[in-house]
Structure formats: C-alpha cells, structure tokens
N, C-alpha and C positions, 0 to 999 in steps of 0.2 A: 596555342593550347593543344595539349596531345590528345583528340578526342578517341582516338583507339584503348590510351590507358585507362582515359576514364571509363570506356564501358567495359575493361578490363574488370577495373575497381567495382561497378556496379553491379557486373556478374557476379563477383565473389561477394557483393554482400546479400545480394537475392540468397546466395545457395547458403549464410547465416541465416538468414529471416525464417528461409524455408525450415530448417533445421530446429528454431523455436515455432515454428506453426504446427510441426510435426509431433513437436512435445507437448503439444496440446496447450501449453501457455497458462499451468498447472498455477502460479502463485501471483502477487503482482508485479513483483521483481522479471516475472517475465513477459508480463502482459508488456512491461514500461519499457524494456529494453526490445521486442519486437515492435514497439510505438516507434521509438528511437531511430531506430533499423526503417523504418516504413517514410518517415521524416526524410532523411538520408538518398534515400531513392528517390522521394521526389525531385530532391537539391539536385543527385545527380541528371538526371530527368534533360529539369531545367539548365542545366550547363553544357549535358550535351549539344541539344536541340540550339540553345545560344552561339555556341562555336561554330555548328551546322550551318546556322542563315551566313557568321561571316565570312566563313569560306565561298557559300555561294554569293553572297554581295561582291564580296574581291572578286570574284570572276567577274561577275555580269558589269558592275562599276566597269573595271579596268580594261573591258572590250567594247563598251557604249558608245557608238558613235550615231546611231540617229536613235527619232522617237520610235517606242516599240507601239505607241497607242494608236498609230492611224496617223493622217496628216503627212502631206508633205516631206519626203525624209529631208533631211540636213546634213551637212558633211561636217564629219570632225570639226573643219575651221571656224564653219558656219556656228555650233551648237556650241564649241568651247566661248567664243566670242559673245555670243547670246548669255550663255552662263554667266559671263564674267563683267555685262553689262549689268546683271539682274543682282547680281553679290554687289557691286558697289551700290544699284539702288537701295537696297537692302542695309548697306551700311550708311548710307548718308541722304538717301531721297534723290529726285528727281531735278533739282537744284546744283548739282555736285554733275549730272553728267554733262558730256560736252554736247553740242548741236544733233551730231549724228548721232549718238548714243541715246539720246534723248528721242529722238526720232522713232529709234528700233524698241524704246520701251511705251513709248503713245502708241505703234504700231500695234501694239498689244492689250491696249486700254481698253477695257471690257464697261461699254455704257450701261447696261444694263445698271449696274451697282455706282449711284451718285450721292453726294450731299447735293441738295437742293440750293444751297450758298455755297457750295466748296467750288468754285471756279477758282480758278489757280491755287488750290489749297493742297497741300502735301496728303487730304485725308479726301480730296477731290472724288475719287473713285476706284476700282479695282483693277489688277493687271494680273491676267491669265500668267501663270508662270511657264518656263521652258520645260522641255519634255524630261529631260534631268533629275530637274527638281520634282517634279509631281512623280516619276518614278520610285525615289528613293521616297516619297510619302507613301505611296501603294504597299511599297515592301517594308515600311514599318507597319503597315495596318496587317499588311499578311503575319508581322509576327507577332502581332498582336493577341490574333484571332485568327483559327483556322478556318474560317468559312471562306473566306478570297482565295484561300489555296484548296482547297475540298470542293468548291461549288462552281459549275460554269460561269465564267466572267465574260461579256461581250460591253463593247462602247462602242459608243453612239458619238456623233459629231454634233446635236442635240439633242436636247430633252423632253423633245415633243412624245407624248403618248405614246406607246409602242404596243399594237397586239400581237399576242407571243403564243404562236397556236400547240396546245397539248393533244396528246393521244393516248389512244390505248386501245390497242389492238390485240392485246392475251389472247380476249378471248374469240377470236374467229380464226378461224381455221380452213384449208381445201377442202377439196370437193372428188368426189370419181367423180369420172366423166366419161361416159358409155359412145358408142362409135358414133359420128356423125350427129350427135346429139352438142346441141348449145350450151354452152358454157354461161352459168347465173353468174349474176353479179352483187357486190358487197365491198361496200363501200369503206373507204376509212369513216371512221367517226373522230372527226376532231373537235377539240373545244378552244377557250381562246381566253388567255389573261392577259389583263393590262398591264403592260408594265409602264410606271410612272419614274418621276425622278425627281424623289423627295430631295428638299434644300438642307443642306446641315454644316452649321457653322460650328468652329475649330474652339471657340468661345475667342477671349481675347489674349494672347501671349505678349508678355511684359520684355522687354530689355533695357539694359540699361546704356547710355552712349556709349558709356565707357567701355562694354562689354563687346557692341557694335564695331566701335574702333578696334577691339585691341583683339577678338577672336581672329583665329587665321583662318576658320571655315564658320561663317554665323548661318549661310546659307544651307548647311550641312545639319547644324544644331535647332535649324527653326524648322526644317522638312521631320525631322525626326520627332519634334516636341509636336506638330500639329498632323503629322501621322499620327501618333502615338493615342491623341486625346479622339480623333476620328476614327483610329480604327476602334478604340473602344466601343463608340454608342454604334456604329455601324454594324460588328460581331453580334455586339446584343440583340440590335432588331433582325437580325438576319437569322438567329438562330428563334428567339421566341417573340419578333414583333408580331401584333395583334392586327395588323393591316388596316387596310383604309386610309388612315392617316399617317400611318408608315409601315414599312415592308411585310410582307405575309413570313414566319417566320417559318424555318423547319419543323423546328418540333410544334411550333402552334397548327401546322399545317399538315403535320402528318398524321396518318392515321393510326391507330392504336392495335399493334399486332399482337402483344402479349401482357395481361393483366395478373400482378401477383396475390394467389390465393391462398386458401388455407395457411397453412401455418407459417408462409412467407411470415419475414420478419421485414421491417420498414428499412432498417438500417444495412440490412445485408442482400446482397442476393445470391441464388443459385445458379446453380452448375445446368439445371432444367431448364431456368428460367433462360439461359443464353441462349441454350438449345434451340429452345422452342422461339426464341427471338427468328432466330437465324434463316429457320424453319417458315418462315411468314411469309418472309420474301418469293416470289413468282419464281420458279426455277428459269422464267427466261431469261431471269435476270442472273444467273449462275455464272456466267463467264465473265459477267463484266467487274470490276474495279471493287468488289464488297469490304464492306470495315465496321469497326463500331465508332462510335462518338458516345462518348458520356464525359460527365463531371467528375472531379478528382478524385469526391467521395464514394462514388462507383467503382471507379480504379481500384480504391484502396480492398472494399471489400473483394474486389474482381483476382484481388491479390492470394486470396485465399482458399478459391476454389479446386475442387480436385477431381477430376474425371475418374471411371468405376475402375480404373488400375491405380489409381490412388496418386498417378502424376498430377501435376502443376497445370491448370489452364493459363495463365498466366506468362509467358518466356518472354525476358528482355533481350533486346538486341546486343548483336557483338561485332557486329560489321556496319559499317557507312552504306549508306542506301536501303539498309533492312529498318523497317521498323517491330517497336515492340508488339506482339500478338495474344490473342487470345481468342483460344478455343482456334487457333490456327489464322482469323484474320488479324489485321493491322487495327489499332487502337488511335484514335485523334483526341483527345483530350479538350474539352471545351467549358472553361466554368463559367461559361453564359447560359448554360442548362440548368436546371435545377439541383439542386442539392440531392442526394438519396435521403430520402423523405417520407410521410405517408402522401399519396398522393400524387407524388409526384413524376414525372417525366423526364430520369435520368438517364436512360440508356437508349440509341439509338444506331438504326445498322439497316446498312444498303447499299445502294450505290448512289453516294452525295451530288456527285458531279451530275449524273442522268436526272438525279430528283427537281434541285435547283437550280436557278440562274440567277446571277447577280449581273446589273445592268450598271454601268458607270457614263456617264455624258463626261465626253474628252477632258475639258475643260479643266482647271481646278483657278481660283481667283484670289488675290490674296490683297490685302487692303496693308497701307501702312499708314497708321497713325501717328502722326507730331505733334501736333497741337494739344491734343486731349490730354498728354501725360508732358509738357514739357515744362510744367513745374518740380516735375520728380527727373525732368533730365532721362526720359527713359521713353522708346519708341513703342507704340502696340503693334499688333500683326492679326488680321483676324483675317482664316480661309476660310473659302465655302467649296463647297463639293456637294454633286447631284447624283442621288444612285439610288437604286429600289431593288429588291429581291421577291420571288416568287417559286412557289413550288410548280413546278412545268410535267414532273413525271409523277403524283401520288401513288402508284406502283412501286418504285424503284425503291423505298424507304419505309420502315416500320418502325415505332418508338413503343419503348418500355413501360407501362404506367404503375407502380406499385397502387397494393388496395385503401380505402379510406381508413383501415383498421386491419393490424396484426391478425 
C-alpha cells in the first residue's frame, strides 16, 4: 500500500472539507457532504495508521532474533526451534510431539494454572508461550490502543507488588548563598504507588481441527485474535479504570485543568478551550514529548477550529514519521475516552509517557482445551496476562471536562 499517496489524497480532501467549513455550511446539502468529507478522513486516518504498524511489524518480525522482554536472550536457532515446537503444540497438543519436544514444552508448564483432575489431560495446565509469540500479542494490543505506545511500559519477571515512587518537585527551588555561610537543606518529597498485577483472561477462542490442520500460520492468527481481545479491556482500563480492583486510569486519574463555561456548547469545542488546555500544563514540563489525546468526536469538532488569522488548528500529516497536529502538537486518538458530551472528560494533553506507567509481568500463559469442545471437533485457547497501570507524574497531564449544562 502506497501510504505517501494516501496522505496525498487525504490532504486534498482536508483542503475540500475546509473549503465547505469556510462557506459556512449555509444549506443541508452542505452540511451532508462536509459529514461525508469528515467520514472519509477518518477512513483515511485508519488506513494510514494500518499500513504504518505493517511496515514496522515487517521490520521488527524479519529482524527478531531473541526476546526483547527480559530473560535469557536465545539465538535465532534456539527461538525459531522453540517457535516451531509451540505451532505444532498448538496444532495437535502435547501428544503429537516427539520425547524432546515434549520436554522443551513441560519445560515451560506454568503450575501455577491446573485442573484439579487434569493429570495427563490435554487441558492439564498452562504453558508460558515463546517470546515471539507474546511479542506479536503486545503489538496487537499496541494497535489496538494507544496507551502501550504513549505510556511508560516496564516488566517485571513477577507479579509480586511493586512500589513505584512519584515526585514533585516544581515547586522548590535554590537558594543564594552568602560567603562562608551553610548551605539548608530540602529534601525531595516523594510519594509511592502500588503497582499490582491484575489477572486478565483473553476469554475463550474457538477453532476448529480443520482449521488447526490446514492453516499455514494458526500461531500467527491466535497471537492476533487474543492480542486483539486484550488489548481491548486493557486500553480501557488504562485510560478510565477506576483502580483498586483494576488499573488507576489516566483520565480517571488526572486532574482537571480546564472546565467548559459560559456559552461553551457540549458537542463542540474552542479554539480557547485548547489554548487554555495547553496552558495548564507546568512549563517544566515544555520540552518534553506534549500532545493531545482525545476521542474521535473531539477530533471531529477539533476539525473545525480556527485561530484569530482565521487558519485551521487542525493540519494532517503528509510525511511518514509526522503525525497529525493541533494547535501545533501531535494528536493520539483514543475512543476509550469519553464521547464529547456534557460532562464529560474528552480531551486530554501532556506529557503521557512522564504521567503514566504501565507494568507488564514477563510471562503471558496460554491453556489449550480438547476435551471441552471435542464434540464440535474444535480446540479452545484461553491466555492470561498480568498488568496494572498507574498515574506516577500527576503534573505532567491535564484533562478537559466540559460543564454539566450548555
């Protein structure tokens, strides 16, 4: 896919959209086809950003030779071998391999996760997958959801309790210091979060033998499918989980830097309101990595605003590596936020990576069922993965709230 043409195409259709935004959008005929126009851009959006990951997957894939997560590296021989022990288990069970191969997948059997009766039972217990596999599940969750790519990531070899110490140090400042005279002291002030490592299964994924047998990548197609369903509920609690019982989320956890008033409208926002976003943020934080995050429907109105020379806040990108901006930073797009709404908590801007950290335990496990479905002739797959997120810089980040009422 030519991804230069398309933001070719997507450039030229911004500067149509902009062209009915400017005409005011006088009838409905013009309201529908600036709808249309608006539709269009998100599509291309989406195909960009799509072609993007698989050019970088085909890099990082076709150079992988050991785990990037910690552990032991492995050599090409070692990991392809392992790989292709773990694909035939995957196709046929634990039964199908030979002595040794058998061996290199028990060497892997993760106790923790048993049936209580499943002694020699195909659905016995779980087995950590190779570093491969649990890669290409990450990088489905990253495109999933941009919080794994936006927010500090560190792994743990377990999932024992982790205190994760915060600061904030803005506001203290030096000192003169007259001749011969002692130098006070002033401390950091730190505080300290827990980070945990909530349990989160993939639910159950179905195949059928047939399918088993006769795919030429199933281990390709089941990282993807149980990426895909994790990084789901993962994105969501990481961006608004309510903590305790799972992750403290960003925007549930960040503080509220700009509240929309007077004649704001619910559905729209201004050109002020970004302003004054932006404006929240601690200038110490000015050099570092700042963006927005908001939900789609943010975007769209975000599409529309016009600074006092009457340009576009809004400019798509037209080069690889650039992304699209507003108001001059970069935009993340995340619809695990809220909708623009009354009330609600759509717009967010900082520096993501300084604010949060996301905690992963190495591991990822993955169960294969025979038994349970082998009247349908069809194997199950059920992963679990352990990971908690936490706000670490409540400085670095402010969120948007619009008012209870217009």
């Amino acid at each position: 896919m030519d991804v230069q043409k398309l933001r070719d195409q997507r450039a030229n259709l911004w500067e149509q959209a902009k062209a009915h935004l400017d005409g005011g959008l006088t009838s409905g005929e013009d309201l529908a086809k600036y709808q249309a126009m608006e539709s269009d851009l998100d599509a291309f959006d989406a195909k960009i950003e799509a072609a993007e990951r698989a050019d970088s997957r085909e890099s990082r894939y076709g150079q992988l030779e050991a785990p990037i997560f910690g552990g032991t590296p492995a050599g090409k021989g070692d990991a392809d071998h392992l790989g292709s022990v773990f694909n035939s288990f995957l196709r046929r069970g634990m039964n199908a391999l030979n002595s040794d191969d058998r061996a290199l997948m028990e060497s892997r059997f993760d106790t923790s996760i048993q049936n209580a009766a499943g002694v020699g039972s195909g659905a016995a217990g779980g087995y950590t997958v190779p570093a491969l596999f649990r890669d290409k599940i990450v990088e489905t969750q990253k495109a999933r959801g941009p919080m794994f790519q936006e927010a500090e990531v560190i792994v743990t070899d377990t999932g024992a309790t982790l205190p994760w110490p915060t600061n904030d140090d803005t506001a203290n400042v030096g000192a003169l210091l007259a001749e011969n005279a002692q130098a006070t002291e002033q401390d950091f002030t730190f505080g300290t979060n827990s980070v945990e490592a909530y349990m989160y299964t993939s639910k159950i994924v179905r195949a059928s033998l047939q399918f088993m047998q006769d795919h030429p990548a199933p281990d390709a197609w089941l990282a993807r499918k149980l990426g895909e369903r994790l990084g789901r509920i993962h994105n969501q609690h990481f961006t608004t989980g309510a903590g305790t019982t799972q992750p403290d989320g960003i925007v549930t956890s960040a503080t509220v830097g700009v509240t929309g008033t007077g004649s704001f409208a619910t559905t729209k926002l201004t050109g002020d309101n970004l302003i004054d976003l932006t404006e929240a943020i601690d200038p110490a934080y000015a050099s570092g990595d700042l963006k927005f995050m908001m939900h789609q429907t943010a975007r769209a109105a975000a599409r529309k605003l016009k600074d006092s020379q009457g340009q576009y806040l809004w400019q798509p990108s037209l080069q690889a590596g650039i992304p699209n901006t507003l108001a001059g930073y970069p935009v993340v797009i995340n619809n695990d936020m809220a909708t623009l709404a009354t009330s609600s908590k759509s717009v967010l801007f900082g520096n993501i990576k300084d604010a949060y950290l996301i905690r992963m335990v190495k591991d990822v496990t993955l169960l294969r069922l025979v038994e349970r479905y082998a009247d349908y002739l069809q194997v199950g797959f059920l992963a679990f993965s352990r990971v908690d997120g936490t706000l670490q810089d409540a400085n670095a980040v402010r969120v948007f709230q619009t008012t209870a009422a217009a």
